[in-house]
C-alpha positions as semicolon CSV with decimal commas, in nm:
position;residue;x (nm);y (nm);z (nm)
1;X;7,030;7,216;13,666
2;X;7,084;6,913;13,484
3;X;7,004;6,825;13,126
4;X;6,793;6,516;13,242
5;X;6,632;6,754;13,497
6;X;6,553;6,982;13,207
7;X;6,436;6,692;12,986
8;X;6,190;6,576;13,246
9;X;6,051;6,940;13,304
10;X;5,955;6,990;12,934
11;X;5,779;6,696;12,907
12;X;5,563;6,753;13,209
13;X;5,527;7,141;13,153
14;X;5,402;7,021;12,789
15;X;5,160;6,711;12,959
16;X;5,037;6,980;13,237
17;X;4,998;7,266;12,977
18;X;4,777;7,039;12,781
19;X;4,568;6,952;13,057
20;X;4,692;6,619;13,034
21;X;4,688;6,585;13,399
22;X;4,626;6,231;13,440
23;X;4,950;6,137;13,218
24;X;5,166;6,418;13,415
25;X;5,065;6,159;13,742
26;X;5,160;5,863;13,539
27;X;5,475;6,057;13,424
28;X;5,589;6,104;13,788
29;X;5,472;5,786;13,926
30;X;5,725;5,659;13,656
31;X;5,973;5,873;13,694
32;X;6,029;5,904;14,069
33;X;5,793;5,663;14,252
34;X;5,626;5,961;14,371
35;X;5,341;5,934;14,651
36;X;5,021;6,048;14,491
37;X;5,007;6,345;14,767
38;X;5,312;6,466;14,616
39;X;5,228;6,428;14,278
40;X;4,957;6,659;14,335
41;X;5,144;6,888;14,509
42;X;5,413;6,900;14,216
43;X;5,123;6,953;13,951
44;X;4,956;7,212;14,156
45;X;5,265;7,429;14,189
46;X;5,368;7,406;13,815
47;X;5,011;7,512;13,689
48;X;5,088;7,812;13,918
49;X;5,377;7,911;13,773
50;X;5,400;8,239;13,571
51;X;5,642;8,142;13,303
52;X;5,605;7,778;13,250
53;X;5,903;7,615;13,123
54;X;6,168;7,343;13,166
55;X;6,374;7,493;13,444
56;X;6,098;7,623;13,630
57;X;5,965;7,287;13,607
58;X;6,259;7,107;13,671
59;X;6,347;7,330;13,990
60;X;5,999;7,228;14,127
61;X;6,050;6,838;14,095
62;X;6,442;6,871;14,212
63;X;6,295;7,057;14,510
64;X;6,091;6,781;14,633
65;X;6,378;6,504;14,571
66;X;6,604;6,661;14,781
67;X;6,361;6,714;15,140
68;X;6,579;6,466;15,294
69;X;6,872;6,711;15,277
70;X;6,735;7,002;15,393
């Protein structure tokens, strides 16, 4: 995973663990021109995780930027 990858997971991880959930939309709307449907699907699957952290996070949003490949 790649440093920016990881950079971008901390700082939603830390936006979502604060319950900052609004920003964490802004934050990917930014980052990615994300669809709102996505967004939500991106938030819903980090406050799931377990262990919340940056490469968790990080493999969740690289996950939905790659669909086209798969």
């Amino acid at each position: 995973m790649s440093a920016i990858w990881k950079n971008h997971g901390a700082n939603l991880a830390d936006m979502i663990n604060g319950n900052k959930e609004t920003q964490a939309h802004l934050y990917l709307e930014q980052l990615m021109l994300f669809p709102v449907d996505i967004q939500d699907r991106i938030i819903e699957e980090i406050s799931q995780l377990s262990l919340c952290n940056s490469d968790a996070v990080a493999e969740i949003i690289s996950s939905y930027t790659m669909q086209e490949l798969r």
